[in-house]
C-alpha positions as CSV (number, residue, x, y, z in Angstrom):
1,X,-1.5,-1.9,48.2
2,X,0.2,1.6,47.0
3,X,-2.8,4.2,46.3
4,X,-2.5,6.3,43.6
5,X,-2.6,10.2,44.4
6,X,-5.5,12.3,44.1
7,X,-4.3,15.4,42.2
8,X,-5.0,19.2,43.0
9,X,-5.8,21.5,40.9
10,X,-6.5,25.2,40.8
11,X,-9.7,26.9,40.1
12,X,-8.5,28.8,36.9
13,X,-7.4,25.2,35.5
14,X,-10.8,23.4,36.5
15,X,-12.4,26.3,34.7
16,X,-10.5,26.0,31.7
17,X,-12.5,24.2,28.8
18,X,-10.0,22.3,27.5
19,X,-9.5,20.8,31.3
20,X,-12.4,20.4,32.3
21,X,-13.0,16.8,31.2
22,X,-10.3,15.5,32.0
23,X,-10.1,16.8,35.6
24,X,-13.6,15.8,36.0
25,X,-12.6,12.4,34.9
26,X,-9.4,12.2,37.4
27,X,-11.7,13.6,40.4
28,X,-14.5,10.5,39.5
29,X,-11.6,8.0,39.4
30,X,-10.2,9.2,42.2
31,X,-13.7,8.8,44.2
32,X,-14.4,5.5,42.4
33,X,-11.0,4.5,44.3
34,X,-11.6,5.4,48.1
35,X,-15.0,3.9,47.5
36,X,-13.3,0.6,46.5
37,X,-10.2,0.9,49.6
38,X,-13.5,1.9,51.7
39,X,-14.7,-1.7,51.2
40,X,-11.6,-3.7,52.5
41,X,-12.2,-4.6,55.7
42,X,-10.5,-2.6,58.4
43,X,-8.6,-4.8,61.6
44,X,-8.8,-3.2,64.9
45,X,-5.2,-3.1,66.7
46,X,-4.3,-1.6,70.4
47,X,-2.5,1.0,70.1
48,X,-0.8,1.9,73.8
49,X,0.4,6.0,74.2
50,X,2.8,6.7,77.6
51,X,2.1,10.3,79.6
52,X,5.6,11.1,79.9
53,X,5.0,13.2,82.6
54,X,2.8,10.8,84.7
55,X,4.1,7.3,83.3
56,X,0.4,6.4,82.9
57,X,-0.5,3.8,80.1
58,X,-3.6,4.4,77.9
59,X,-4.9,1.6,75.6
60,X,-7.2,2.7,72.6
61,X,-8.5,0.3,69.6
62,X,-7.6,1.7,66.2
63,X,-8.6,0.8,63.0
64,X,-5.9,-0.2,60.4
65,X,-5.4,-1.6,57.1
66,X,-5.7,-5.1,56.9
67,X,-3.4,-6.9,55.4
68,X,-4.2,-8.7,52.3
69,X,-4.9,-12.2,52.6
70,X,-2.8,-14.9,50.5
71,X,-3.4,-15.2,47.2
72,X,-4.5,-18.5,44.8
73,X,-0.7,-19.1,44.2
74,X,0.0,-18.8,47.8
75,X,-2.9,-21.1,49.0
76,X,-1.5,-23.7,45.9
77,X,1.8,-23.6,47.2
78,X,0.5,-24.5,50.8
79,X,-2.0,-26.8,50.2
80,X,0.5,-28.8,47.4
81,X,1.8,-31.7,49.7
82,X,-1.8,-32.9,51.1
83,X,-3.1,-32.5,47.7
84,X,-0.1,-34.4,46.1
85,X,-0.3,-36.7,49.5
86,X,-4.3,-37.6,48.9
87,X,-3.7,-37.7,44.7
88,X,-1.3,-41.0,45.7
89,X,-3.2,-42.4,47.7
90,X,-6.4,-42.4,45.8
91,X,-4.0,-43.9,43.3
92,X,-3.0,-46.8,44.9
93,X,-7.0,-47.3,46.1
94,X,-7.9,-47.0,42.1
95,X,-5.1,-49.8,41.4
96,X,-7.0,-52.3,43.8
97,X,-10.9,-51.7,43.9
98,X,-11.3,-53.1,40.7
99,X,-12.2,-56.4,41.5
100,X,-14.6,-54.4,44.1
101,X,-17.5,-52.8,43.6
102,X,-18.3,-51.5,46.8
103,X,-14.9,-49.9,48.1
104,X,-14.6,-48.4,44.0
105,X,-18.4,-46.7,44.7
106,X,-17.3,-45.7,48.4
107,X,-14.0,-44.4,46.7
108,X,-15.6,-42.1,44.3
109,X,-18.2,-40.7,46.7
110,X,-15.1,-39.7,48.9
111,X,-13.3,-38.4,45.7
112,X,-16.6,-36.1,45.3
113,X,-16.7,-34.4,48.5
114,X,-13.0,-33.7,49.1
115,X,-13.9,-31.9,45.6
116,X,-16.5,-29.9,47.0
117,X,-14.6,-28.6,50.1
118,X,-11.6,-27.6,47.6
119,X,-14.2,-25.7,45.2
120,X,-15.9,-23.7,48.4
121,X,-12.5,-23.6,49.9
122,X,-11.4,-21.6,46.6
123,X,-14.8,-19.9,46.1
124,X,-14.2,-18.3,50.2
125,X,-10.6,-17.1,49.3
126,X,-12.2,-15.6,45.7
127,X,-14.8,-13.9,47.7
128,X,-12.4,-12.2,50.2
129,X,-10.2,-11.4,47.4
130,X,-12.6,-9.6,45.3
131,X,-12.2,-6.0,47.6
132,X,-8.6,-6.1,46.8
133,X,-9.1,-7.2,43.2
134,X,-11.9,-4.4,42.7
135,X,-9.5,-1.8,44.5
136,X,-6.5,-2.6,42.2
137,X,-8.7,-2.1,38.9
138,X,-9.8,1.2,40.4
139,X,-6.2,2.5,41.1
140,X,-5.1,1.6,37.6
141,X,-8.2,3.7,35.8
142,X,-6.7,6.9,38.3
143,X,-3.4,6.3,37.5
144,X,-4.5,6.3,33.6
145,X,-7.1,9.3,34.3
146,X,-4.5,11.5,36.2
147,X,-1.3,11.0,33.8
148,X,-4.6,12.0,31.1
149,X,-5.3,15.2,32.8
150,X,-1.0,15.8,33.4
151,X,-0.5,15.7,29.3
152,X,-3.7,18.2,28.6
153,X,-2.5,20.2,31.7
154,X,1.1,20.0,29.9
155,X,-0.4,20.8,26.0
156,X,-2.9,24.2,27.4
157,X,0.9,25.6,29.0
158,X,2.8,24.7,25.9
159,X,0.3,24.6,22.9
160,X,3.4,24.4,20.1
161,X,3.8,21.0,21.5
162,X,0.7,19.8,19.8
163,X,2.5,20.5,16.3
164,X,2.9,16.9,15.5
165,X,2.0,13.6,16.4
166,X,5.8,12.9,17.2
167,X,6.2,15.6,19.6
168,X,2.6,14.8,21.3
169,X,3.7,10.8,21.7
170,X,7.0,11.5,22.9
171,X,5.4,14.3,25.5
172,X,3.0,11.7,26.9
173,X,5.8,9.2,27.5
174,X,7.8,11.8,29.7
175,X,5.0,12.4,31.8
176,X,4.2,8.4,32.2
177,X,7.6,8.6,33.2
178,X,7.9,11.4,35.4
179,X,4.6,10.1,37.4
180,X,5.7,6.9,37.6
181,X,9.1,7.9,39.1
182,X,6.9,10.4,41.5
183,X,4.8,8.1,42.6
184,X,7.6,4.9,43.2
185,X,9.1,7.7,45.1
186,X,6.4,7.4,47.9
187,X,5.7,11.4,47.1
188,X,2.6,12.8,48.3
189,X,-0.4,13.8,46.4
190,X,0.3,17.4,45.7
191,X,4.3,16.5,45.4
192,X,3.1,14.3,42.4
193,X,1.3,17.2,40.9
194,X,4.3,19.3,41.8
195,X,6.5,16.9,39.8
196,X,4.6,16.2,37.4
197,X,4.5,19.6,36.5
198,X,7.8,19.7,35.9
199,X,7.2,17.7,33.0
200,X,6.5,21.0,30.7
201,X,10.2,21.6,30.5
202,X,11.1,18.3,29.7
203,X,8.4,18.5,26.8
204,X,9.7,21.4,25.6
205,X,13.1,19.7,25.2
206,X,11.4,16.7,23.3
207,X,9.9,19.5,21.3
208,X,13.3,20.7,20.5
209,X,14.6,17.4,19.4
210,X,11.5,16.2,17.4
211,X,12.4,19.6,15.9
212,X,15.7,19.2,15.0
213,X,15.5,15.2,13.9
214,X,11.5,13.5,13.8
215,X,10.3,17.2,12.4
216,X,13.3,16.8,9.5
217,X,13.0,13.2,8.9
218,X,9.2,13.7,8.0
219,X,9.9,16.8,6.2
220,X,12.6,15.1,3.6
221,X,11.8,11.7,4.2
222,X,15.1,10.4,3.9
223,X,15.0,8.7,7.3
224,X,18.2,7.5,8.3
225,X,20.4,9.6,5.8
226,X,19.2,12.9,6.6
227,X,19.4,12.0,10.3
228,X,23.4,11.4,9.7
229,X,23.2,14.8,8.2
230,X,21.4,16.6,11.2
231,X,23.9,14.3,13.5
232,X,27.3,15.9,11.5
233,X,25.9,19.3,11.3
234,X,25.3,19.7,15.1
235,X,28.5,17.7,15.6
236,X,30.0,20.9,13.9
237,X,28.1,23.0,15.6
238,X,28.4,21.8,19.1
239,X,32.4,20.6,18.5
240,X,32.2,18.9,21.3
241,X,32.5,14.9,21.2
242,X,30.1,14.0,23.8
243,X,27.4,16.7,22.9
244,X,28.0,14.5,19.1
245,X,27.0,11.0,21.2
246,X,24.2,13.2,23.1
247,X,22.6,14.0,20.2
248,X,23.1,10.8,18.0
249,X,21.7,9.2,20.3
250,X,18.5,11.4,20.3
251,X,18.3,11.0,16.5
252,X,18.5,7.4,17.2
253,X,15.3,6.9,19.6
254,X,13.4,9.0,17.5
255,X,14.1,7.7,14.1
256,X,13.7,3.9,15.7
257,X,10.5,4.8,17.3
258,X,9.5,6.1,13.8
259,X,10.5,3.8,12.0
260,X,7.9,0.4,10.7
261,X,9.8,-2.4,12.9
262,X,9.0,-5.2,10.6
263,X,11.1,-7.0,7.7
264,X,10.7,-5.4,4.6
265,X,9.7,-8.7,3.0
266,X,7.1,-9.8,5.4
267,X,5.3,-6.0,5.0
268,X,5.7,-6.6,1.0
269,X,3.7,-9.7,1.4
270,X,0.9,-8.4,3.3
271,X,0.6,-5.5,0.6
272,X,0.1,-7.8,-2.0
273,X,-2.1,-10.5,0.0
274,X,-4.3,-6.7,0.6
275,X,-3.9,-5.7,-3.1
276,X,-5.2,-9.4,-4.1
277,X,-8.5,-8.8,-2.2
278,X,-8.9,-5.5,-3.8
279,X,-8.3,-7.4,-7.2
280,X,-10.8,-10.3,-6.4
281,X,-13.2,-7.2,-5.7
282,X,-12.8,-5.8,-8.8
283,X,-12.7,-9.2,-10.4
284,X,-16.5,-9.6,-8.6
285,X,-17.7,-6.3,-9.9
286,X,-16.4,-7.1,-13.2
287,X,-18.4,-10.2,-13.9
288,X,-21.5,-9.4,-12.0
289,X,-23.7,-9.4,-15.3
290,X,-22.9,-13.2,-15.9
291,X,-22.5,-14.4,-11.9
292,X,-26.1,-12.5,-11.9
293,X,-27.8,-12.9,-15.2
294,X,-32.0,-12.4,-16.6
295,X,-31.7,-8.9,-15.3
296,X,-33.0,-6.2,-18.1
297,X,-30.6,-3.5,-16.4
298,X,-27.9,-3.0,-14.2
299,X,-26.8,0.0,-12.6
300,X,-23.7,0.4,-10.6
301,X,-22.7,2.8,-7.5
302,X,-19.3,2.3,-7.9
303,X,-16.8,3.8,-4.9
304,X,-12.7,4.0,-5.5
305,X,-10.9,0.4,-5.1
306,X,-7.2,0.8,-3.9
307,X,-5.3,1.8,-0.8
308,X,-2.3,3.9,0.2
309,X,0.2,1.0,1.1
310,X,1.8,3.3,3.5
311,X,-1.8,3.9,5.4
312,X,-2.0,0.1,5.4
313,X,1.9,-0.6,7.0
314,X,1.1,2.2,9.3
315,X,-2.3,0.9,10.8
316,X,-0.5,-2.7,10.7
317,X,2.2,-1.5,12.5
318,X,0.3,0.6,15.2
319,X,-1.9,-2.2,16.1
320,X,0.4,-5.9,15.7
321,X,4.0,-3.6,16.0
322,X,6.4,-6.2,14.3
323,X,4.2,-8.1,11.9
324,X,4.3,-11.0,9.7
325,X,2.2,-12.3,6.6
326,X,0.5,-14.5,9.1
327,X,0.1,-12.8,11.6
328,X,-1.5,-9.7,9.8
329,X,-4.3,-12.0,8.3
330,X,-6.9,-11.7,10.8
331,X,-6.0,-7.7,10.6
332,X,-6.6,-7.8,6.9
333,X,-9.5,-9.2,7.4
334,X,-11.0,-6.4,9.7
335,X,-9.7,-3.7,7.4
336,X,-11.3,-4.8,4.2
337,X,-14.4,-5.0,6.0
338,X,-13.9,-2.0,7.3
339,X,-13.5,-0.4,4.2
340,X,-15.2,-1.8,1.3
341,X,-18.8,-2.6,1.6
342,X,-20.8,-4.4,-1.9
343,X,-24.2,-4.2,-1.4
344,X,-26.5,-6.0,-5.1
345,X,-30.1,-4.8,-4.2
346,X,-32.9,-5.8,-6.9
347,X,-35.6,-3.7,-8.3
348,X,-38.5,-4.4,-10.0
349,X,-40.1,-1.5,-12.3
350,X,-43.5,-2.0,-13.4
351,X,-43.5,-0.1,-17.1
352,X,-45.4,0.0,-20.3
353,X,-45.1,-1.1,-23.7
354,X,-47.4,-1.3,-26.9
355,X,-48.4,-4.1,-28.3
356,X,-50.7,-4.2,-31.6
357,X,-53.0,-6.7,-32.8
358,X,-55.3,-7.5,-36.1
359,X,-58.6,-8.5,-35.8
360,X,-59.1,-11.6,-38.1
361,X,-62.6,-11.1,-38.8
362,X,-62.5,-7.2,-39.9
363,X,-58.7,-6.3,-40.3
364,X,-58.7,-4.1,-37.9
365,X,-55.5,-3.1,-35.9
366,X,-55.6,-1.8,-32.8
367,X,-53.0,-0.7,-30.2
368,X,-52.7,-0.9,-26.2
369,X,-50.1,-0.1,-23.6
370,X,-49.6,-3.5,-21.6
371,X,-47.4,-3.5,-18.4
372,X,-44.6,-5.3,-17.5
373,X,-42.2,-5.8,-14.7
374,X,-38.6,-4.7,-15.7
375,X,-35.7,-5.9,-13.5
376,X,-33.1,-3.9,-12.2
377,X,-29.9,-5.1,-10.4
378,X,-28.4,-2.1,-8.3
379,X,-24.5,-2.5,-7.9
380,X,-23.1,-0.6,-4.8
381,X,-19.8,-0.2,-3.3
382,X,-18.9,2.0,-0.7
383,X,-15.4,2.8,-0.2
384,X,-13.4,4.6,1.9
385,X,-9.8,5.6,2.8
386,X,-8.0,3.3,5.3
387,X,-7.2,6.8,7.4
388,X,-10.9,7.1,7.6
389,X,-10.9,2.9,9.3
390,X,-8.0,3.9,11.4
391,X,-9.8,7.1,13.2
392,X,-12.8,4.8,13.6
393,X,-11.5,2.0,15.1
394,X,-8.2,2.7,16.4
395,X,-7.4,3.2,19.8
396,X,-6.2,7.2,21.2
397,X,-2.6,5.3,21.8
398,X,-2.7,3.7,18.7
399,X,-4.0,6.1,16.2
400,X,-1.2,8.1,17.8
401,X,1.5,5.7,16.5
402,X,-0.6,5.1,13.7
403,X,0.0,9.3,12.6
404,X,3.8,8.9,13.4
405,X,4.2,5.9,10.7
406,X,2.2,8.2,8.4
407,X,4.2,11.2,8.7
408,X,7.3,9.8,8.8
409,X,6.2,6.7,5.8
410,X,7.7,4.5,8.7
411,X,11.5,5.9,7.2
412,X,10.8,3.9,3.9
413,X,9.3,6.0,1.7
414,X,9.7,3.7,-1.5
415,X,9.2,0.6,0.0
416,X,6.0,0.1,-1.4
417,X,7.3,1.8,-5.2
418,X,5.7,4.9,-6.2
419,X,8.2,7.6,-6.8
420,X,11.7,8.3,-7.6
421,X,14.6,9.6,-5.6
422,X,16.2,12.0,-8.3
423,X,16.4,15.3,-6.6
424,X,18.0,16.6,-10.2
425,X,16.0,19.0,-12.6
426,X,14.1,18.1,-15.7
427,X,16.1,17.5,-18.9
428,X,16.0,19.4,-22.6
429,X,14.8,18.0,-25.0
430,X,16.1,20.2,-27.8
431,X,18.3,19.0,-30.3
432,X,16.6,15.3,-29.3
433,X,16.4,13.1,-32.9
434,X,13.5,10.9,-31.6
435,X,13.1,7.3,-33.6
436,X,9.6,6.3,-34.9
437,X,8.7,2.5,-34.9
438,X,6.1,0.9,-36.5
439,X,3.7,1.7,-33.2
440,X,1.9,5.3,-33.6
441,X,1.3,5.6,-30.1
442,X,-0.5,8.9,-28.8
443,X,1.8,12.0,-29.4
444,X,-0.9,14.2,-28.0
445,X,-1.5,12.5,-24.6
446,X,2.8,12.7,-24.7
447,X,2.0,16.6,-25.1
448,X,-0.6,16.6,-22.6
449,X,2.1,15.1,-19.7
450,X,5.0,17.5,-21.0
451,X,2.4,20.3,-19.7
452,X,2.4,18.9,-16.5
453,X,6.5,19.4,-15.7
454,X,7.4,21.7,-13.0
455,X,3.9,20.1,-11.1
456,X,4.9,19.5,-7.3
457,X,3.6,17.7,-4.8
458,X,1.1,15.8,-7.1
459,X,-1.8,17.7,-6.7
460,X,-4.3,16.9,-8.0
461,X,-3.4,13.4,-9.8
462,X,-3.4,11.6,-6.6
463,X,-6.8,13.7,-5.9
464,X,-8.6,12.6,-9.0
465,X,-7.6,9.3,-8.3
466,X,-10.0,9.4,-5.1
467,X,-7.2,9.6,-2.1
468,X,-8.1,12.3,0.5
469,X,-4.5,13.5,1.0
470,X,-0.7,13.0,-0.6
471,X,-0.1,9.2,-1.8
472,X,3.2,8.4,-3.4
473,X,1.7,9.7,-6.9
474,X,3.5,8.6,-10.2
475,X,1.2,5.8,-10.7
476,X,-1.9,8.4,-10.5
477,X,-0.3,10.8,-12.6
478,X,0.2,8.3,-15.4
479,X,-3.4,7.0,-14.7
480,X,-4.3,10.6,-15.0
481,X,-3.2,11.4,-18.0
482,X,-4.4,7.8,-20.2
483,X,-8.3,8.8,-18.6
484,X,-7.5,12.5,-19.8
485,X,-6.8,10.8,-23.5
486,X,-10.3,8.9,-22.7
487,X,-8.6,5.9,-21.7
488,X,-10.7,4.3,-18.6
489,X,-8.1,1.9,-18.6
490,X,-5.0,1.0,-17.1
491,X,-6.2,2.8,-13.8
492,X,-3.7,2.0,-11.0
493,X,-2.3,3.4,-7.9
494,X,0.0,0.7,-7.7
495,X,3.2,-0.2,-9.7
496,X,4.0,-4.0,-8.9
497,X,0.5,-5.0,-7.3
498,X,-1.7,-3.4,-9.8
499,X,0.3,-1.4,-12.9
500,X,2.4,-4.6,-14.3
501,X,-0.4,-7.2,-13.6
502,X,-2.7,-5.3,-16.0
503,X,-0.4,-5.0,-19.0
504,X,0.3,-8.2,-18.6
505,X,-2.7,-10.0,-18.3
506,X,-3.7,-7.8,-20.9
507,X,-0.7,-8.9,-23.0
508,X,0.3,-5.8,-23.3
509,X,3.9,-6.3,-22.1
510,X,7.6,-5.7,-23.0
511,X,10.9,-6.4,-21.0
512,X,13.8,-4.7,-20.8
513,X,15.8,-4.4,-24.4
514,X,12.4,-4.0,-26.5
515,X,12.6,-1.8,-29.5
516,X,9.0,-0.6,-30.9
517,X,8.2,1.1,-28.2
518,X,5.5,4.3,-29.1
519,X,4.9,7.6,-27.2
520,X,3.0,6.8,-24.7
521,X,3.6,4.0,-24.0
522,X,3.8,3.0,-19.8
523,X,7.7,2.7,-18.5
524,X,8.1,0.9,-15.1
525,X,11.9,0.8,-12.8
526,X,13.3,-1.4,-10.2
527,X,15.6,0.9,-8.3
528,X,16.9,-1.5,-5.9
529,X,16.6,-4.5,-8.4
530,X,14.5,-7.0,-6.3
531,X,12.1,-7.6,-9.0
532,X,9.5,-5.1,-7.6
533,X,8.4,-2.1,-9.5
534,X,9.1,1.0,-7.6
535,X,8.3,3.5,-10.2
536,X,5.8,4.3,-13.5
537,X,6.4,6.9,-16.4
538,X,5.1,8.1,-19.4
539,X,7.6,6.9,-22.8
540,X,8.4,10.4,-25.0
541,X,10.3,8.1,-27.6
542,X,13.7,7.0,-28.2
543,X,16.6,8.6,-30.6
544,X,18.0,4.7,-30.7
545,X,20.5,4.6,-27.6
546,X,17.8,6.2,-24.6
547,X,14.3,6.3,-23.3
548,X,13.0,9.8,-23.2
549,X,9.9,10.0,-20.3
550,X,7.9,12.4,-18.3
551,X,7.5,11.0,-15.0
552,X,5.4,12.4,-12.1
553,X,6.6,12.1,-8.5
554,X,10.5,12.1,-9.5
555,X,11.8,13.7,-6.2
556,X,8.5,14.7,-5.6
557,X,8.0,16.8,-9.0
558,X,6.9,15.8,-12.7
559,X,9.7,15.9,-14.9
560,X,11.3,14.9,-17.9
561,X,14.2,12.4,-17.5
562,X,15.8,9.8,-19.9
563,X,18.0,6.4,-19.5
564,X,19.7,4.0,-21.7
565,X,18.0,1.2,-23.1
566,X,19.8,-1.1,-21.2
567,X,19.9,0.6,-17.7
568,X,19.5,-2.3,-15.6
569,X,16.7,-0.8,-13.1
570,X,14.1,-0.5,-16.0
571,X,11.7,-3.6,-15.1
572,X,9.7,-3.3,-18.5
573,X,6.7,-1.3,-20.3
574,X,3.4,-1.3,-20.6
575,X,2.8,-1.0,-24.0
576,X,-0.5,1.0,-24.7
577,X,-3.1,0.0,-27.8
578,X,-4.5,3.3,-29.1
């Protein structure tokens, strides 16, 4: 059995906080594993030394290693042809003592022992197994505890390396790798440590790739175009052919590690199977007052419902890797649990309220507080983000992976819908005839979202909305400004799973080619024309041949953009009642 090496370290890095736990971890793991070799049994060998000045022959006992003894597989493997042997012939015994009752009883009872002696024959080999087997988990906890105290050893001597979950990831893999390679080596204890030290230059090298592709990709989020970009620029800049292939193939191991390795359509299924559980919430909270009725009051506690579709691919994708519809349902599961939590509590007041009465005999009315009980049905939900499940339950590796998808939005940043690619500025609207139909719409709420142009990042829509940090934000922003009209509804974060549902079940809906549309009313596009929405506006009007809109999160930015009536990727409106 290969030990793993205890490592060294010096007094200034034991003494170091951000060390010390994790060399104090390595040095118990380390003891935990000579306590564990201490307890396989040791054989005793002569060992025979010649004087090679006198020719005399000593003979001393030593104590070595034993050897470790065969395992289950081995033992099956020997024991196979008298098992297979004894299986026939009980067989062929079995075929002839039916018509006899004695040789069948005789025949089971020796059936019965010869399975006692193979259970204690595999219960002794289990029991001299066990030091080896106890040995081998030990070695694997220090080889996980020293490559632990390598990578903080690595981050205190080159702290810029802790920029970004990228960079961190791809540092702890070098080391793996660099230990590993050590250790197959046959290298010593303080020769691991040596090498494994090296490992700071290599980091700083992954440092200087993230930089130049995983730190860009996140930055513009154009995944495998602006990579092509970064691979002809340094091409140009290096104007050498093979430091071109060196580098492309960089780009390429950090943009597929970054990159959600399941089928687009399987990951659009499980959003909607998550955003139909968020509905049938809703649906639940919604009709709580006739699922529940003879209460006198209800009062409701009443957290965000929705999710950031790429918080949900991300912890999907960090957990299962490639993932299916199917095979994401028991994960689904764990995560709505995880973050929604309805809680109906009653309450019973006991409260006052006069009654009068006459008195037949002498007319006399009188008053007096009676009590009652009054009943109160408390409604509760507590929400919470799914970045706030994913730091509770994740593991250190995964939540790793699971901050690389997030930063990156797994290279698919409109996968899920919610924003625009147009990198172009906002349009004029002067010299604009706009067409009035027979729909008023709501000029001033139009007014209000012209105010918000030259807004970037989406700050704070996506904040009102309830989300902790940056969501892809045109669906807030158009959400924002109906509940700034004093509209409480449509409120979505969604375009396909949530946005289009609501105007239609509402009946509030109009394809491509309709003509009455109003200011204000909702706009919705199909960029890649699969019949998903990937983007929400606000309508300005028409002049009769385009759509005029203000749209929030168009290249990242609220502007104002407009499009024939027939361009293709508009899906259809939502067409507001005021």
């Amino acid at each position: 059995m290969r030990k793993e090496p205890r490592l060294h370290f010096t007094d200034e890095e034991r003494a170091d906080p951000a060390l010390e736990k994790p060399i104090r971890k390595a040095d118990r793991a380390a003891d935990k594993a000579d306590k564990a070799q201490a307890k396989i049994r040791k054989k005793q060998v002569r060992q025979k030394t010649v004087d090679p000045k006198t020719g005399k022959v000593t003979t001393k006992l030593v104590l070595e290693d034993k050897k470790k003894p065969p395992s289950k597989l081995s033992h099956a493997v020997r024991d196979a042809p008298g098992d297979a042997a004894l299986g026939k012939l009980h067989k062929e015994i079995r075929e002839t003592e039916q018509d006899n009752v004695g040789v069948e009883s005789a025949h089971r009872s020796e059936e019965t022992a010869e399975t006692g002696v193979r259970l204690v024959r595999e219960g002794y080999r289990s029991h001299k197994l066990k030091p080896y087997r106890k040995a081998a988990q030990a070695e694997q906890k220090l080889e996980k505890a020293n490559v632990n105290a390598l990578y903080q050893k690595s981050l205190r001597e080159n702290p810029q390396l802790a920029s970004n979950p990228i960079s961190r990831w791809q540092q702890k893999q070098a080391i793996k790798k660099q230990y590993a390679a050590a250790k197959h080596a046959g290298q010593t204890a303080g020769n691991t440590a040596q090498a494994a030290s090296k490992t700071g230059k290599a980091a700083r090298t992954v440092k200087e790739k993230v930089q130049q592709a995983g730190a860009f990709v996140m930055r513009h989020k154009k995944g495998f175009l602006m990579a092509g970009v970064l691979f002809l620029i340094t091409c140009m800049l290096m104007n050498t052919m093979s430091s071109c292939s060196m580098m492309a193939q960089s780009i390429g191991s950090v943009l597929s590690g970054t990159t959600y390795p399941s089928d687009d359509p399987e990951m659009l299924a499980v959003e909607a199977d998550y955003a139909a559980r968020e509905a049938q919430l809703q649906e639940e909270i919604d009709n709580i007052e006739s699922s529940h009725p003879g209460y006198d009051e209800y009062r409701y506690d009443l957290g965000m419902i929705g999710h950031d579709p790429h918080e949900l691919a991300a912890f999907l994708s960090a957990v299962l890797q490639g993932y299916t519809r199917q095979s994401a349902q028991a994960e689904l599961v764990r995560v709505f649990a995880a973050q929604y939590q309805l809680t109906l509590t009653e309450e019973v007041e006991i409260r006052y309220r006069t009654e009068t009465s006459t008195d037949p005999e002498t007319g006399e009315t009188t008053s007096e507080e009676v009590p009652y009980e009054y009943y109160i049905l408390n409604v509760k939900l507590t929400s919470k983000p799914i970045s706030a499940v994913a730091s509770e339950i994740l593991t250190p590796e995964q939540m790793e992976m699971y901050q690389v998808y997030r930063q990156t939005m797994g290279n698919k940043p409109l996968l899920f819908g919610g924003g625009s690619p147009d990198t172009s500025g906002s349009e004029d609207l002067s010299g604009v005839q706009f067409i009035n139909g027979t729909r008023p719409g709501n000029p001033q709420l139009v007014e209000l979202a012209k105010r918000q142009v030259g807004n970037v990042g989406g700050y704070p829509y996506w904040s009102w909305y309830g989300f902790d940090s940056r969501v892809e934000w045109c669906a807030c922003f158009v959400s924002w400004c109906y509940n700034q009209a004093g509209k409480s509804e449509p409120r979505f974060a969604g375009c396909e799973w949530q946005g289009v549902p609501w105007f239609q079940s509402h009946g509030q809906w109009g394809a491509r080619g309709y003509n009455n549309l109003a200011p204000g009313d909702a706009i919705f596009f199909d960029w890649d024309l699969d019949g998903t929405a990937d983007h929400v506006g606000i309508v300005i009007g028409t002049d009769g041949s385009r759509v005029y809109t203000v749209e929030g999160n168009s290249g990242d930015a609220c502007k104002i953009k407009s499009y024939d009536l027939n361009y293709q990727s508009i899906k259809g409106y939502g067409l507001m009642n005021w």
